[in-house]
N, C-alpha and C positions, 0 to 999 in steps of 0.2 A: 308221606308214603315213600318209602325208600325202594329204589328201583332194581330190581337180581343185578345179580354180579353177570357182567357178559353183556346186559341189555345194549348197551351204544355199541359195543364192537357187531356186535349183528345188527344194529340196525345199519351202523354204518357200511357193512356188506353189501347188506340186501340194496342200500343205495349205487353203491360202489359199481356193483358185476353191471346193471342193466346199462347205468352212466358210460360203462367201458365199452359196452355192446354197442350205441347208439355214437361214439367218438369215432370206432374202428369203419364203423355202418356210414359216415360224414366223412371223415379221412377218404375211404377209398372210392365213392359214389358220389361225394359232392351233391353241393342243392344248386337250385335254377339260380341264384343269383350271390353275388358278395355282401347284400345286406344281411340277408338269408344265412348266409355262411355266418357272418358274423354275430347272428342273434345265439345261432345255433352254435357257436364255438362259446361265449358268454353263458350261455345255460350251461352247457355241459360242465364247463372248469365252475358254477358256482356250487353246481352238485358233487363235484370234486373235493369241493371245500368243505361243503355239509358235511361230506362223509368224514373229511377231515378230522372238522371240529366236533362230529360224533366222535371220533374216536378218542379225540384228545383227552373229552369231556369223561370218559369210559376209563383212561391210565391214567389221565393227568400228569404225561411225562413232559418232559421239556422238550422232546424233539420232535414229538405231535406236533404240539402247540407253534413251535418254528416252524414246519412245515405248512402250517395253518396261515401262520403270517407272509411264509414266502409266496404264497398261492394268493393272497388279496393283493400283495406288491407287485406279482406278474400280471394280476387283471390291470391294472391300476395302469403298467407298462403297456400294457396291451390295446387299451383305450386313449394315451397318447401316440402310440406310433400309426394306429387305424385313423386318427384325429389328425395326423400330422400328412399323413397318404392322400385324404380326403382333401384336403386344405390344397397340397400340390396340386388335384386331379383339378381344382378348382379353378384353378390360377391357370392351366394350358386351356 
């Protein structure tokens, strides 16, 4: 079954717009706590990705697909420096 032309760039929208809604809605309101923040900063860039790699999946350009990879290497950074924070807060 071969999928319409279009189908992963909309779906990658439709994931995209609410993911953007609910970063700007965390950004400026903040949650009760920084585990909290940090689950919820995690979901968001993974749905980020999705929509990414929908898209990618959709052109199959090479700059998608970079962009795709740069987005797991920033989790990836993101999870040592929150690791590295954590480890300090430990040690005082």
């Amino acid at each position: 079954m071969k999928l319409q032309e279009g189908t992963y760039q909309k779906l990658a929208i439709a994931i995209f717009i609410p993911t953007l809604g609910w970063y700007i809605s965390v950004f400026f309101i903040g949650t009760n706590s920084p585990q909290t923040t940090l689950i919820t900063v995690v979901g968001i860039t993974s749905l980020f990705l999705l929509s990414a790699l929908l898209f990618a999946l959709g052109r199959m350009n090479k700059t998608a697909i970079a962009v795709f990879l740069l987005g797991i290497t920033s989790i990836l950074i993101l999870f040592l420096v929150v690791g590295f924070i954590e480890s300090l807060q430990g040690i005082t």
